[in-house]
N, C-alpha and C positions, 0 to 999 in steps of 0.2 A: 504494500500500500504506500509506505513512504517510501520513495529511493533514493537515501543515505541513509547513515547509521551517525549518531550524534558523537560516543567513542567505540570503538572496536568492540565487538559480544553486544554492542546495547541498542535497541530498535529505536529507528527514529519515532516510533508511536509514541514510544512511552511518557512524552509528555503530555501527549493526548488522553492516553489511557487512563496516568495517574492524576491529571487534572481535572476539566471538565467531565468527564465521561465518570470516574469513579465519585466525587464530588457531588456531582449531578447525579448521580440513580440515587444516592443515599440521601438529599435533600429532597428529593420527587418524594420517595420511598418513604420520608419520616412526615412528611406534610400530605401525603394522601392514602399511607396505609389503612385499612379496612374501608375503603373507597374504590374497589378495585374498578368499575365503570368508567372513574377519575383519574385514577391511574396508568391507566390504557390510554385514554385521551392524550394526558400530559404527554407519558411517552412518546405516543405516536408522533404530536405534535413538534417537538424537539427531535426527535429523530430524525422526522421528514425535514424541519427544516438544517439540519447539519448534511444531511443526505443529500435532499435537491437543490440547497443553496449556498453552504459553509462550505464543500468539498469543491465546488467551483471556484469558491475566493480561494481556498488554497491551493488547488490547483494551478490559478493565476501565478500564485507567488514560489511555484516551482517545489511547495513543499510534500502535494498529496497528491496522486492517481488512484487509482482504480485500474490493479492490470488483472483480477482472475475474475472479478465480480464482478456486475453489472448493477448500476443502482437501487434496481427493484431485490433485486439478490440480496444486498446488503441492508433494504432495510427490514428483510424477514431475520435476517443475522441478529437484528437489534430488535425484535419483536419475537424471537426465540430468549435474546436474553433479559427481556424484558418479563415473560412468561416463566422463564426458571427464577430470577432473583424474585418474584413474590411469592413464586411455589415453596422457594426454600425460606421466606419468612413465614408463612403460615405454617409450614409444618415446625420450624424452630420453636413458634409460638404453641403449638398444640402437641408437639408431643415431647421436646426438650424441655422447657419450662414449665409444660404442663398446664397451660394459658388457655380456659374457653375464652369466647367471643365477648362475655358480658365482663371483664375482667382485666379486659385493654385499655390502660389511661392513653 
């Protein structure tokens, strides 16, 4: 996706990664948890727009392509992971903690 490496072993994603993208699922994720209607929206919404309009600005500035995926591709990529990080807070919540539904501040 990006074509350099920022030092040698390290992806140029990772500022991507460890920035907005991680950052972002877990502020979506704490302000719309047990809203999952909301939560799909939000995503999709932020996805789509890094999808069909953030990866163009970068693109411009030489720093992001798109060479095995095609945009529609990538934003089931992000609506798969969008669907496992809430699968794996519900279940965190109801069977590690031990958390019903009426019992979430």
């Amino acid at each position: 996706m990006v074509p350099f490496k920022i030092k040698p072993n390290v992806l140029g994603e990772l500022p991507l990664i460890w920035g907005p993208f991680f950052i972002g699922s877990f502020w979506i994720m704490k302000y719309t948890y047990k809203k999952f209607n909301l939560y799909m929206l939000v995503n999709i919404l932020i996805d789509s727009l890094f999808t069909y309009y953030g990866l163009d600005i970068f693109k411009k500035f030489g720093y992001v392509s798109l060479v095995r995926l095609t945009k529609f591709q990538l934003s089931i990529v992000f609506l798969i992971k969008t669907l496992v990080l809430y699968g794996f807070q519900v279940f965190y919540d109801k069977v590690i903690r031990g958390q019903s539904d009426s019992t979430h501040q």
